[in-house]
Backbone as JSON Lines, residues from 0, in Angstrom:
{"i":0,"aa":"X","n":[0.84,-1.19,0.0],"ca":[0.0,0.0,0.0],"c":[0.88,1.25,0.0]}
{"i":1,"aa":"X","n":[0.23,2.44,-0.6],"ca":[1.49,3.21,-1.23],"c":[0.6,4.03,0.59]}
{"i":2,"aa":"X","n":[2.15,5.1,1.06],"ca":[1.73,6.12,1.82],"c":[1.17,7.34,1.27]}
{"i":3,"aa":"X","n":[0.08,7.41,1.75],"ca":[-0.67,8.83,1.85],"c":[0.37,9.96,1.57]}
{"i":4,"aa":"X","n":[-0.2,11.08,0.57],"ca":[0.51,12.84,0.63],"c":[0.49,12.94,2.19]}
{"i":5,"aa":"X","n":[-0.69,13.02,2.9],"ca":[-0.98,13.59,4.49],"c":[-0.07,12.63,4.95]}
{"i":6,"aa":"X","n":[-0.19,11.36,5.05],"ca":[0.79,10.49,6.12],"c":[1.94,10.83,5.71]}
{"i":7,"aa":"X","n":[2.57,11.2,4.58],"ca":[3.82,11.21,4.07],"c":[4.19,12.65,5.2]}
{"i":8,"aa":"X","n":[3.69,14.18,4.69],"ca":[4.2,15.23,5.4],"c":[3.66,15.14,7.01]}
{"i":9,"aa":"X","n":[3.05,14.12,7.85],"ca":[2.79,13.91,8.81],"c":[4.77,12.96,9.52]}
{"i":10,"aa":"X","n":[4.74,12.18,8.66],"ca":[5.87,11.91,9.17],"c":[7.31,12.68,9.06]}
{"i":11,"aa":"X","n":[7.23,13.87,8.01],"ca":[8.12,14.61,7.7],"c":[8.28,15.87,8.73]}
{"i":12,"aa":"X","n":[6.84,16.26,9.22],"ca":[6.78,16.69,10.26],"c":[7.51,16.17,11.71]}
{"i":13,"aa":"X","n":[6.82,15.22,12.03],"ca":[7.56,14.68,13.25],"c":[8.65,14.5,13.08]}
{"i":14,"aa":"X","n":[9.66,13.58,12.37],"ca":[10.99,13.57,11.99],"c":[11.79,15.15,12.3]}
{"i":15,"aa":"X","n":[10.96,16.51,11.81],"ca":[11.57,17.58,12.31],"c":[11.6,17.55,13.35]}
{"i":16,"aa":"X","n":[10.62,17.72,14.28],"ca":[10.63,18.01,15.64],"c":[11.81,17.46,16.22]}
{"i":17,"aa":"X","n":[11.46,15.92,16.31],"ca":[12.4,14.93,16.46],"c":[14.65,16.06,16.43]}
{"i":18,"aa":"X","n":[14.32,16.42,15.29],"ca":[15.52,16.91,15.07],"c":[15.56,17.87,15.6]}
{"i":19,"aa":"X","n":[14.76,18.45,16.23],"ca":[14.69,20.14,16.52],"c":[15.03,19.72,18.07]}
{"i":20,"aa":"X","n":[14.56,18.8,18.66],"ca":[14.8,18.89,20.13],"c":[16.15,18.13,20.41]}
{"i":21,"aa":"X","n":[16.45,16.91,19.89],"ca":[17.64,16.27,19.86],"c":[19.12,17.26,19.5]}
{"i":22,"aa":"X","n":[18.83,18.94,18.73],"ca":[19.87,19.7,18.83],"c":[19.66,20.89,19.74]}
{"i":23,"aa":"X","n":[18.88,20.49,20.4],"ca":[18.79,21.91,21.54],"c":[20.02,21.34,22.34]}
{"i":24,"aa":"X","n":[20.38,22.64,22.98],"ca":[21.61,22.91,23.96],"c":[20.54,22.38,25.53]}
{"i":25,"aa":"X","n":[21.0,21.49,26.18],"ca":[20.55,21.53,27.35],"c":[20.92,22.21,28.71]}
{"i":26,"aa":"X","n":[20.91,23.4,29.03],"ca":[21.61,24.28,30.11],"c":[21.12,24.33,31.65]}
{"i":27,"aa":"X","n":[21.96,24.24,32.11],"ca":[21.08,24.56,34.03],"c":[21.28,26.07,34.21]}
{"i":28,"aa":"X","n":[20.32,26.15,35.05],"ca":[20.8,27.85,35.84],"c":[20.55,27.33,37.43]}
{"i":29,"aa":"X","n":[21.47,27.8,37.76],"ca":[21.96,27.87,39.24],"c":[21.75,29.32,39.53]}
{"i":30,"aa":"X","n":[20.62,29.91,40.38],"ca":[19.91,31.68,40.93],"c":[20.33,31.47,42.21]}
{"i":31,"aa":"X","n":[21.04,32.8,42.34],"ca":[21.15,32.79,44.1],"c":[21.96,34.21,44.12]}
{"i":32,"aa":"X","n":[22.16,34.88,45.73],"ca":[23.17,36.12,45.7],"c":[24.25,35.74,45.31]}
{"i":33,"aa":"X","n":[25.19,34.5,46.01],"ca":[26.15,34.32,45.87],"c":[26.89,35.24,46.84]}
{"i":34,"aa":"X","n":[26.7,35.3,48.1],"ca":[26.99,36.25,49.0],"c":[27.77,35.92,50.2]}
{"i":35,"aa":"X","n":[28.72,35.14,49.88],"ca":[29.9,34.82,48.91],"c":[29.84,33.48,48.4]}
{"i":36,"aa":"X","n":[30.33,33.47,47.08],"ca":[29.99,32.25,46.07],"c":[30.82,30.66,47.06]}
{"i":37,"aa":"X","n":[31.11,29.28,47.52],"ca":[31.38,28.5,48.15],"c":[31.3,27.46,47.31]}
{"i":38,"aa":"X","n":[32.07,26.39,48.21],"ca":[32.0,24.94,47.53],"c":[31.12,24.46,47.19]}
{"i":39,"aa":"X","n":[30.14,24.73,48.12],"ca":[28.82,24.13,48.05],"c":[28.0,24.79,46.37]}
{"i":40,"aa":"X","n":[27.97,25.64,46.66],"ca":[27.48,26.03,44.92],"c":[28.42,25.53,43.56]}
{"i":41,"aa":"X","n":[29.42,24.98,43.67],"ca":[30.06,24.46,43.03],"c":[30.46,23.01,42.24]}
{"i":42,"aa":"X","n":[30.35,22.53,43.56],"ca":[29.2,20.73,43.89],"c":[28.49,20.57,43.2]}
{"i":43,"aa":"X","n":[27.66,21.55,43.82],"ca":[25.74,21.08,43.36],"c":[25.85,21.59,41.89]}
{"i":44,"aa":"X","n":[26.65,22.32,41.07],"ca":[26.06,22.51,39.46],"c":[27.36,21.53,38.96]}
{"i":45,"aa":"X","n":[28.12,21.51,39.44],"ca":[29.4,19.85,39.33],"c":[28.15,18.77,38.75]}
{"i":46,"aa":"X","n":[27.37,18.1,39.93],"ca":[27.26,17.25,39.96],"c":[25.51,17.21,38.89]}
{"i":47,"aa":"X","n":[25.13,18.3,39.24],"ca":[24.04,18.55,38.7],"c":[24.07,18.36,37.0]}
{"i":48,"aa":"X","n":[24.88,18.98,36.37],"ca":[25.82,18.86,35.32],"c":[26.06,17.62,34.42]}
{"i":49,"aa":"X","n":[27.08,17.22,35.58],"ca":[27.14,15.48,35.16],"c":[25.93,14.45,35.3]}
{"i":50,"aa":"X","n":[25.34,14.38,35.96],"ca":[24.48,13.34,36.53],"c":[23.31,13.71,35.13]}
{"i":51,"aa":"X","n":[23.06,14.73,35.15],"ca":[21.91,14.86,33.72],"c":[22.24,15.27,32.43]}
{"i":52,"aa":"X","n":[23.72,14.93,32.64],"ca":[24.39,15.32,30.9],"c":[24.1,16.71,30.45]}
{"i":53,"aa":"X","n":[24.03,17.77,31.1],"ca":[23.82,18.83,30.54],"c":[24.93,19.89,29.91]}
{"i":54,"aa":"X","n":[24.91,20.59,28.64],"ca":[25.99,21.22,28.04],"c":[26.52,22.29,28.8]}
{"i":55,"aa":"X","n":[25.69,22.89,29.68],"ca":[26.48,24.04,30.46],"c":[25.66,24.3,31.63]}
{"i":56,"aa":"X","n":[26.48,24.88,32.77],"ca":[25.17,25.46,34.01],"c":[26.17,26.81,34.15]}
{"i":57,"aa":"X","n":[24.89,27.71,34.02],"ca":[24.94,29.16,34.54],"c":[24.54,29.19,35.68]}
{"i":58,"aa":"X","n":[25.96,30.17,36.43],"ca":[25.36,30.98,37.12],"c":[24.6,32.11,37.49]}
{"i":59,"aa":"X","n":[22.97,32.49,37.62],"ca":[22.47,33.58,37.45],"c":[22.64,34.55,39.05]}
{"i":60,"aa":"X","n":[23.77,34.95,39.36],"ca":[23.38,36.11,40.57],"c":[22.09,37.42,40.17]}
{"i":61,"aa":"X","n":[21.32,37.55,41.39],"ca":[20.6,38.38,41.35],"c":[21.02,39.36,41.48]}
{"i":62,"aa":"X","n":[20.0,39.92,41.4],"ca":[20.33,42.07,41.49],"c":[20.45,42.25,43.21]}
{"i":63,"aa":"X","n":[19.81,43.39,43.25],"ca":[19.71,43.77,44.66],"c":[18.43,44.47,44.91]}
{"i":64,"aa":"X","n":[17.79,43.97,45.77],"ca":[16.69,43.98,45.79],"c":[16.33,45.09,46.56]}
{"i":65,"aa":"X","n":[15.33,46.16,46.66],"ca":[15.47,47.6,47.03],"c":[15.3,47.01,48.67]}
{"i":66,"aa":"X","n":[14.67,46.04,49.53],"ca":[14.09,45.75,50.48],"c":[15.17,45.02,51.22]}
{"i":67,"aa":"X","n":[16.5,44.91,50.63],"ca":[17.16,44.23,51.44],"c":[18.84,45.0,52.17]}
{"i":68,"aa":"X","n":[19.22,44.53,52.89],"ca":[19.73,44.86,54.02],"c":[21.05,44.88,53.04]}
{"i":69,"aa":"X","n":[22.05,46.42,52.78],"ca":[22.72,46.34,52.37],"c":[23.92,45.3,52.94]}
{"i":70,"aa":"X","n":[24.15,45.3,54.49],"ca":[25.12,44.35,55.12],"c":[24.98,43.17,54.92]}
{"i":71,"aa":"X","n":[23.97,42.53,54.16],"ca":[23.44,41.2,54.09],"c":[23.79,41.21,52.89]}
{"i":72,"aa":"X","n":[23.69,41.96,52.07],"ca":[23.7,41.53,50.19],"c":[24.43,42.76,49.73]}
{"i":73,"aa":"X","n":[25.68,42.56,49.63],"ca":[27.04,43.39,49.04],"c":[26.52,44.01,47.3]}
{"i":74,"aa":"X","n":[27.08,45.19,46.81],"ca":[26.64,45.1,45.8],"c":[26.85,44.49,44.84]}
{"i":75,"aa":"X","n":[26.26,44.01,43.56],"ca":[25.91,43.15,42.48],"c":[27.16,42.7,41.76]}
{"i":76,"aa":"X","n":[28.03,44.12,41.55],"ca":[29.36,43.98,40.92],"c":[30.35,42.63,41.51]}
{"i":77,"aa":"X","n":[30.64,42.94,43.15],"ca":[31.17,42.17,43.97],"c":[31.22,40.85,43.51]}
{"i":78,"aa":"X","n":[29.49,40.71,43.51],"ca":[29.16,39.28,43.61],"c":[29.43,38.49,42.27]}
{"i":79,"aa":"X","n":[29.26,39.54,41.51],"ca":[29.56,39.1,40.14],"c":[30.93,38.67,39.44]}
{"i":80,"aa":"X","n":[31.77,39.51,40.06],"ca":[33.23,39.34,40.09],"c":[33.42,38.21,41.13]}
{"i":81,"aa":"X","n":[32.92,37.76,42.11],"ca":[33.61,36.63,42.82],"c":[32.96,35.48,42.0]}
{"i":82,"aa":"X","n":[31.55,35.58,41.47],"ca":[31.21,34.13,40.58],"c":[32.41,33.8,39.35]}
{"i":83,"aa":"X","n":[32.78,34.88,38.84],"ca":[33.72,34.7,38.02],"c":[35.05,34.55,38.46]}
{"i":84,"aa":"X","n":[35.5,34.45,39.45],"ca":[36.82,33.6,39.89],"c":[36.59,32.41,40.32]}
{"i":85,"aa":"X","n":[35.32,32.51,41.18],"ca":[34.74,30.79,41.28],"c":[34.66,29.45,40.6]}
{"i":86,"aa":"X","n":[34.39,30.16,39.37],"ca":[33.91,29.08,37.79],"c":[35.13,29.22,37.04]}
{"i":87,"aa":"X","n":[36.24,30.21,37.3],"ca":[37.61,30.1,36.45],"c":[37.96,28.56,36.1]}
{"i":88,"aa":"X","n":[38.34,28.48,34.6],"ca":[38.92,27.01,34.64],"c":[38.01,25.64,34.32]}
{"i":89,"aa":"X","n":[36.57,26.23,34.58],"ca":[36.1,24.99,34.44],"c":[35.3,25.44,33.02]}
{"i":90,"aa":"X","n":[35.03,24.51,31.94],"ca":[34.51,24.77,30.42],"c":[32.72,24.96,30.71]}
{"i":91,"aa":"X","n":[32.43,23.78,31.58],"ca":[31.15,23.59,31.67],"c":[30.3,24.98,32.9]}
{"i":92,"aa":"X","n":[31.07,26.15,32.86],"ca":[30.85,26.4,34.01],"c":[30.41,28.05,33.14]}
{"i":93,"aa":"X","n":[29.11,28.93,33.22],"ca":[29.52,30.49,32.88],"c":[28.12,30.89,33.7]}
{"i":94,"aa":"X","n":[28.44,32.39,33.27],"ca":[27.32,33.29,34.01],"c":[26.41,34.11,32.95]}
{"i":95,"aa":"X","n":[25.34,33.84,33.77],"ca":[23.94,34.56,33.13],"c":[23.66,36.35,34.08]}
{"i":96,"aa":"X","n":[23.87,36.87,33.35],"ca":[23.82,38.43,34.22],"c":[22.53,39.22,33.64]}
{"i":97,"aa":"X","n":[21.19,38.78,33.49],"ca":[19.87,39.62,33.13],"c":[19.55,39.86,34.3]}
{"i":98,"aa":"X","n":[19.82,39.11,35.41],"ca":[18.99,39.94,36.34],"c":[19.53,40.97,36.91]}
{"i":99,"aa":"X","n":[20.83,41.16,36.85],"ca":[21.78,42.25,37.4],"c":[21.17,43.12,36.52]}
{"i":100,"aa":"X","n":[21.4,42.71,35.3],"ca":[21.22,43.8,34.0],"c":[19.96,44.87,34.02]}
{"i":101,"aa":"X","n":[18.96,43.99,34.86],"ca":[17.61,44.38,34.74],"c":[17.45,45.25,35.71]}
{"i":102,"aa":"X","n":[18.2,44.91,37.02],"ca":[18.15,45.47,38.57],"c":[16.97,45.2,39.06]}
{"i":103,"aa":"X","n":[17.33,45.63,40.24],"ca":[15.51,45.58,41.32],"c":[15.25,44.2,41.89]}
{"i":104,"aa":"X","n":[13.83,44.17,41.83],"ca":[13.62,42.38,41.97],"c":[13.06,42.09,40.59]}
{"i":105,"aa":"X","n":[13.59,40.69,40.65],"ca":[13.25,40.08,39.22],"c":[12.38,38.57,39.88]}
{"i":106,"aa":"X","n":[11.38,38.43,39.57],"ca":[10.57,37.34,39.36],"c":[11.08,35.84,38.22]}
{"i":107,"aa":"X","n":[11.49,34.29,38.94],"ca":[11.84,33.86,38.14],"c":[11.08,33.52,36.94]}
{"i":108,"aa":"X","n":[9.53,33.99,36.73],"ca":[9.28,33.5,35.87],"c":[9.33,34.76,34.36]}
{"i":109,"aa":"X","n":[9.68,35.53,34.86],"ca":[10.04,37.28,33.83],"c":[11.5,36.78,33.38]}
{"i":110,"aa":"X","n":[12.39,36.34,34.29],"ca":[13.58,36.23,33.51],"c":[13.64,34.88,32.49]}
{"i":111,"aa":"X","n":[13.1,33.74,32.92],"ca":[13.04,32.81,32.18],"c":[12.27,32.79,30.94]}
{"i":112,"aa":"X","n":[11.14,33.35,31.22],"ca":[10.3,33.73,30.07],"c":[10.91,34.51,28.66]}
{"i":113,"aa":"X","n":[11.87,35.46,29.16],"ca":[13.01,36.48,28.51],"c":[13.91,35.42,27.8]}
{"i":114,"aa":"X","n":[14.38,34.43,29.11],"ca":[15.63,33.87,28.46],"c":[15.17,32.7,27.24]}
{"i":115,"aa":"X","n":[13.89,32.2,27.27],"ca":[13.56,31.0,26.97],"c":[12.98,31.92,25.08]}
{"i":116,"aa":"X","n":[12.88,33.08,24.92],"ca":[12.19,34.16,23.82],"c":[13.57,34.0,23.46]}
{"i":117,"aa":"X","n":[14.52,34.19,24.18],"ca":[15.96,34.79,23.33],"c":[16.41,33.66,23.18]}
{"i":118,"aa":"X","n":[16.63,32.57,23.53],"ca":[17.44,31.37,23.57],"c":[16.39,30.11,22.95]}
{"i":119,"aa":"X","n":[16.07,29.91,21.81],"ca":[14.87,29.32,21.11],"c":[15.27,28.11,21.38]}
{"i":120,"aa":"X","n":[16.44,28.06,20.95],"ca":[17.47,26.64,20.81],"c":[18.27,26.15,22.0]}
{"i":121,"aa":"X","n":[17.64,26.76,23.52],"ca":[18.16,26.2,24.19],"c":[16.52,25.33,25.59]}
{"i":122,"aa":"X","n":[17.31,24.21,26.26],"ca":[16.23,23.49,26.93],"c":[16.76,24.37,28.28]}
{"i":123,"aa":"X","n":[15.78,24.7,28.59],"ca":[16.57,24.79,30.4],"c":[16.01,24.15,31.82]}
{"i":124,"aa":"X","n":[16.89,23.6,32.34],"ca":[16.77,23.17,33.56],"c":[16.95,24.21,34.67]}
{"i":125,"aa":"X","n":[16.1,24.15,35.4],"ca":[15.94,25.56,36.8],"c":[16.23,24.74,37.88]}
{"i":126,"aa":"X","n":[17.62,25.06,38.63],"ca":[18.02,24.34,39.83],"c":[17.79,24.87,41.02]}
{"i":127,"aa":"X","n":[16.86,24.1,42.19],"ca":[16.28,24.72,43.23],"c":[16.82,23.77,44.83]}
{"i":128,"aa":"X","n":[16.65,24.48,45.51],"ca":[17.33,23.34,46.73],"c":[16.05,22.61,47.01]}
{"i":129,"aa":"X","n":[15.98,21.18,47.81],"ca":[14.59,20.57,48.34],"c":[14.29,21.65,49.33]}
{"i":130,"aa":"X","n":[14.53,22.67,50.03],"ca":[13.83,23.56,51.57],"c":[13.23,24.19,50.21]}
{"i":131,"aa":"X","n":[13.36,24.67,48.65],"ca":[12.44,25.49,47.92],"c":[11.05,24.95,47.41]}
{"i":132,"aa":"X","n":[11.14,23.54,47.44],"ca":[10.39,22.73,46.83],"c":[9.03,23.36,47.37]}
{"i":133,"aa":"X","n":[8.52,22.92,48.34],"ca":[7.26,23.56,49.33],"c":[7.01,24.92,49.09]}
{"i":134,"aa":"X","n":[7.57,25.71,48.69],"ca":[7.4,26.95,48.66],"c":[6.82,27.4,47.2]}
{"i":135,"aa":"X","n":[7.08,25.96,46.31],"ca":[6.43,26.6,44.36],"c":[5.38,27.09,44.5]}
{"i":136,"aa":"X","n":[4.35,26.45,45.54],"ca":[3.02,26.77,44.69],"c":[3.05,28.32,44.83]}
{"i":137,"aa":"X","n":[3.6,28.77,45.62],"ca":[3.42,30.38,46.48],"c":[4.42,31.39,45.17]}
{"i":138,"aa":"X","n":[5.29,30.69,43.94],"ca":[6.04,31.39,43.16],"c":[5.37,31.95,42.03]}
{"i":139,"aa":"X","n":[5.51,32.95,41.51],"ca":[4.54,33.79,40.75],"c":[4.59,33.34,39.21]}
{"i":140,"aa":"X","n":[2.81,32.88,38.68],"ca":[2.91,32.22,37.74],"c":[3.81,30.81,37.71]}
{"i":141,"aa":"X","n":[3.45,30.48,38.87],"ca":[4.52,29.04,38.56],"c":[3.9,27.95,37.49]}
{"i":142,"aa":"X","n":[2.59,27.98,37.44],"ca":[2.09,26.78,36.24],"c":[2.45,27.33,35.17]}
{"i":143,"aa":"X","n":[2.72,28.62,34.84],"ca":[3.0,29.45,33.48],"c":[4.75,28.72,33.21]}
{"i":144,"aa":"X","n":[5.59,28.85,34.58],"ca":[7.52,28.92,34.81],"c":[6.9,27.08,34.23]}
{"i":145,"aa":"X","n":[6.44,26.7,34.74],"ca":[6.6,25.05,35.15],"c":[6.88,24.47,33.43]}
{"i":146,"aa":"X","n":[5.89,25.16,32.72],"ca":[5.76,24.94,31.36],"c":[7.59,25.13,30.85]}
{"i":147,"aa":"X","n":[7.59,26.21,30.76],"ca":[8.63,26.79,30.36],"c":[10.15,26.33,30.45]}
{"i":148,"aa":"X","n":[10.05,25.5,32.0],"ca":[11.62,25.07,32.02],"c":[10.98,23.81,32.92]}
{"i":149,"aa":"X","n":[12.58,22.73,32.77],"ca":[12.53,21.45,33.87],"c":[13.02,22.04,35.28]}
{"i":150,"aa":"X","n":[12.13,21.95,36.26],"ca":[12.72,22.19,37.83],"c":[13.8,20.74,38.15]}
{"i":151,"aa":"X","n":[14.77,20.97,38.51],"ca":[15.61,20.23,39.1],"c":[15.93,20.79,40.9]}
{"i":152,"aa":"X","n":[15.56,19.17,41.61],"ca":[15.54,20.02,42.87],"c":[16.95,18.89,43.59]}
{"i":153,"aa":"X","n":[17.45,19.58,44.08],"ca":[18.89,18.82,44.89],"c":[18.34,18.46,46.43]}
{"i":154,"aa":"X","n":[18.49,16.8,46.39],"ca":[17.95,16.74,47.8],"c":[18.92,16.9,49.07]}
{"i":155,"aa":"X","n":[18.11,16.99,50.01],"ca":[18.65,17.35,51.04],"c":[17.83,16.66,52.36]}
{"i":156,"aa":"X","n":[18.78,16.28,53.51],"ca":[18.33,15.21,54.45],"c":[17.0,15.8,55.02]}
{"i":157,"aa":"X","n":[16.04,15.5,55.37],"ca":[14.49,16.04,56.09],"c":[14.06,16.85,55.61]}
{"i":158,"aa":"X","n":[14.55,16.67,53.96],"ca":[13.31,17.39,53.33],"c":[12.53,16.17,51.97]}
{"i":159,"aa":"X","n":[11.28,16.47,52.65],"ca":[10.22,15.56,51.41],"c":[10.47,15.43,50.21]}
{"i":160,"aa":"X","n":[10.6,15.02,49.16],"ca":[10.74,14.76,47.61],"c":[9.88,14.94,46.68]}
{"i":161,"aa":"X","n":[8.78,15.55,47.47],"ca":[7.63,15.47,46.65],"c":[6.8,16.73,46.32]}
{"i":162,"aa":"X","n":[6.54,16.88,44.88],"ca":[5.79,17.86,44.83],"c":[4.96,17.8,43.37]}
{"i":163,"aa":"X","n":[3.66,18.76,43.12],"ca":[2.85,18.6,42.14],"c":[3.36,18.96,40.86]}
{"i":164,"aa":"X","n":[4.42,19.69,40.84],"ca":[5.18,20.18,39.56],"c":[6.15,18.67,38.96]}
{"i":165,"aa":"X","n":[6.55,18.62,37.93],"ca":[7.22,17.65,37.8],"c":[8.61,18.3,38.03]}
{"i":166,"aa":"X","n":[9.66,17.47,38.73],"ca":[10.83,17.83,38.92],"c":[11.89,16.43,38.36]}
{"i":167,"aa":"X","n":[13.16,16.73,38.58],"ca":[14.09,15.75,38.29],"c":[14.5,16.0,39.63]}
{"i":168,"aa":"X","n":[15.01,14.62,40.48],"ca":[16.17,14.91,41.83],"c":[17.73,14.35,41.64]}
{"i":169,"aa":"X","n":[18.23,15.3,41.97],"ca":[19.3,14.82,42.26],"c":[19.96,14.52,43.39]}
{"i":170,"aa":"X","n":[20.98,13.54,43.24],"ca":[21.65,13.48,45.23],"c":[22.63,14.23,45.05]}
{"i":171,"aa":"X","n":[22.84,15.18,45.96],"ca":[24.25,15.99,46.38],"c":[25.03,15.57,47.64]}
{"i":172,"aa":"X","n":[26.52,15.53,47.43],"ca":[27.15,15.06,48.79],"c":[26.13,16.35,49.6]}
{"i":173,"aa":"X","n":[26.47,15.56,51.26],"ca":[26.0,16.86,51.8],"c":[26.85,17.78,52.92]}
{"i":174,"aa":"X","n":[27.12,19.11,52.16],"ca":[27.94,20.45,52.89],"c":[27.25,21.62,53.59]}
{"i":175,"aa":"X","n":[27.8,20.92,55.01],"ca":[26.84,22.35,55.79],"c":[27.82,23.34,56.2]}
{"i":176,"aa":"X","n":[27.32,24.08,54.69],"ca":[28.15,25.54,54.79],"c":[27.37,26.56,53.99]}
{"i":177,"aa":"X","n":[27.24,27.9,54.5],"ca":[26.1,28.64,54.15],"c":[27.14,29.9,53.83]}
{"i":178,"aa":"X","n":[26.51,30.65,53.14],"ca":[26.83,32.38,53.19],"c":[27.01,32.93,53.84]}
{"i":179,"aa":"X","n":[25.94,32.73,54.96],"ca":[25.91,33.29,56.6],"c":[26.87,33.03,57.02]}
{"i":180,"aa":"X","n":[26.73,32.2,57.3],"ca":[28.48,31.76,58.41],"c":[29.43,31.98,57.59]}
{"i":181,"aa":"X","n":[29.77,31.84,56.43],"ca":[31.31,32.3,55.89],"c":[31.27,33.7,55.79]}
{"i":182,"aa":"X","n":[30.23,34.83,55.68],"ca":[30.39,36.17,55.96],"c":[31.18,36.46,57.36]}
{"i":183,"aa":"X","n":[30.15,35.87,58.65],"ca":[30.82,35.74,60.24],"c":[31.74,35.36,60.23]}
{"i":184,"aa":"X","n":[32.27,34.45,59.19],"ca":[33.53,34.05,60.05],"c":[34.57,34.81,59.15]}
{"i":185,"aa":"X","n":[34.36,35.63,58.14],"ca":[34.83,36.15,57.85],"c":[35.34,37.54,58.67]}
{"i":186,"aa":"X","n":[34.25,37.81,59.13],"ca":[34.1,39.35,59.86],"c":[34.76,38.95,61.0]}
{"i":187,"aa":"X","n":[34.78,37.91,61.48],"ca":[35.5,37.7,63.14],"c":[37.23,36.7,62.91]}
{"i":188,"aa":"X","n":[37.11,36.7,61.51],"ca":[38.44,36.03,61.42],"c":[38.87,34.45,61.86]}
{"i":189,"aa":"X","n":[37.67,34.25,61.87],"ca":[37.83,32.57,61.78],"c":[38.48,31.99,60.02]}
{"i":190,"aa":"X","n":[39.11,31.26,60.38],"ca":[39.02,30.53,58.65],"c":[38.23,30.26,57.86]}
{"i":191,"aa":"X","n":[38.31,30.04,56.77],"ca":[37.25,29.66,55.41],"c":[37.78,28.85,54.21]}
{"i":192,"aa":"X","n":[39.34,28.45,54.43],"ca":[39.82,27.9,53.64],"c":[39.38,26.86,53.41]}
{"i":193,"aa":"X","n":[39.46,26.51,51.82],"ca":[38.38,25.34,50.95],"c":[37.21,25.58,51.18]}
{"i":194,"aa":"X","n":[36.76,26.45,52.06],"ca":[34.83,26.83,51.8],"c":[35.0,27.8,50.78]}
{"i":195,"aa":"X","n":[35.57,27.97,50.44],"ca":[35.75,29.69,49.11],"c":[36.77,29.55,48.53]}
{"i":196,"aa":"X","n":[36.42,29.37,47.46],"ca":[37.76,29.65,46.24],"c":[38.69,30.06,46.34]}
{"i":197,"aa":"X","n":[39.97,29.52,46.43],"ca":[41.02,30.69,46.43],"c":[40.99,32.17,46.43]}
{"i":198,"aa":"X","n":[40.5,32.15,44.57],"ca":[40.18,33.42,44.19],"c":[39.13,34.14,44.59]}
{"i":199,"aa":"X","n":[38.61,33.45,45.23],"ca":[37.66,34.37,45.42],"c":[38.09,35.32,46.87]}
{"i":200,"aa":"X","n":[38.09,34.38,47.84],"ca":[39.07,34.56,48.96],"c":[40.07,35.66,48.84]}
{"i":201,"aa":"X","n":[40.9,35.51,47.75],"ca":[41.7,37.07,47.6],"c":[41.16,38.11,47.09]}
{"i":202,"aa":"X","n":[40.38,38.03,46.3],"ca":[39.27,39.21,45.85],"c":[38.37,39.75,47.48]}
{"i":203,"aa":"X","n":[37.6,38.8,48.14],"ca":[37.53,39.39,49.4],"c":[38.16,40.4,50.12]}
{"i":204,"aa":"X","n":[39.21,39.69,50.23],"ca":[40.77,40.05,51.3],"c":[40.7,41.66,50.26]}
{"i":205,"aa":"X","n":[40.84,41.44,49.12],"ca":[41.55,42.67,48.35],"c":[39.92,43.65,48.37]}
{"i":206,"aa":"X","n":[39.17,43.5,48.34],"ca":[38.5,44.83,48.65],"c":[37.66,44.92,49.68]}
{"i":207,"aa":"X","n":[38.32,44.28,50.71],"ca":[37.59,44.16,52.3],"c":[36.3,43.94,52.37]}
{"i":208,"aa":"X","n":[35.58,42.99,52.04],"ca":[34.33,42.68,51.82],"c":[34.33,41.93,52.72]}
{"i":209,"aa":"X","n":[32.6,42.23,53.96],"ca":[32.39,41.52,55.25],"c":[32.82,41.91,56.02]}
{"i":210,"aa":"X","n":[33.79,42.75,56.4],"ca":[34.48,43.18,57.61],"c":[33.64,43.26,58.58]}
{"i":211,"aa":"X","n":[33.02,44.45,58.32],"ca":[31.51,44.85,59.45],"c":[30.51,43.87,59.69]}
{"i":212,"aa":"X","n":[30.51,42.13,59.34],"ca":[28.76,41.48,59.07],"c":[29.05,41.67,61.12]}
{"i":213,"aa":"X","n":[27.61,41.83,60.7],"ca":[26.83,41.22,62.47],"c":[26.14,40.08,62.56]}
């Protein structure tokens, strides 16, 4: 039996698609201050990376948000310059700067929406910790974000796995080391070595960043 004109461009159709998604770039974004960038953020898009074969993970630092405590969130530049001594060296490793670019507060589903218009040809994965998981339904337009990108959530010990969005999990070793405490112990002169990058660590040191945290 000969194929149909319609069945014929029905399968010529799909065969595209087929090709259209098999050459998308698959990318993570890793969102956070980065206040100061650590091992631990480094790990988790390491492993995040490998474990789901993905071509690259960005780092997206945020802006600065008019409502927040300048001693708590250094300005944007800082942070931006320490992500980039952080990720020195590694291929799979760069930074996404729209939300700096944009300033203020940025909503993740405005920047993704932006990035996903400009980047046709790319898939993205949105990396969230499990303590964020509980908190989607409360994120703005999240059934609109949910469409738009794969949530990847990194688990973490006593927190649930479960949620109505579809997610991917991953296991991360687990490092209890925060921003908070490497600011303090910065400001009181405790050590931090191997919690912070070398470089980044001398970029600190070199424009006295933290001195004052409380």
């Amino acid at each position: 039996m000969k194929e149909s004109f319609f069945s014929g461009k029905r399968t010529q159709v799909l065969s595209e698609v087929a090709t259209e998604t098999a050459t998308k770039k698959r990318v993570g974004i890793l969102g956070g201050t980065f206040n100061p960038p650590h091992i631990a953020h480094l790990i988790i898009a390491d492993q995040v990376c490998h474990q789901l074969g993905l071509d690259k993970i960005y780092f997206m630092p945020t802006a600065n948000p008019p409502h927040v405590d300048t001693k708590k969130t250094i300005e944007a530049k800082h942070r931006l310059n320490m992500v980039k001594r952080a990720i020195q060296g590694n291929p799979k490793f760069d930074i996404e700067t729209i939300e700096i670019e944009r300033g203020g507060k940025s909503y993740t589903y405005e920047t993704m929406l932006q990035l996903t218009q400009q980047n046709p040809n790319i898939e993205y994965y949105f990396i969230i910790g499990a303590d964020m998981v509980n908190y989607l339904p409360k994120w703005y337009k999240i059934g609109e974000l949910a469409n738009l990108i794969q949530f990847v959530g990194v688990k973490r010990p006593g927190y649930v796995i479960e949620s109505q969005y579809p997610l991917i999990w991953v296991d991360i070793p687990e490092i209890a080391v925060s921003s908070t405490s490497l600011r303090k112990n910065i400001a009181t002169g405790c050590p931090v070595n191997y919690l912070i990058p070398q470089k980044v660590l001398e970029y600190i040191r070199q424009e006295g960043l933290y001195n004052n945290e409380n």
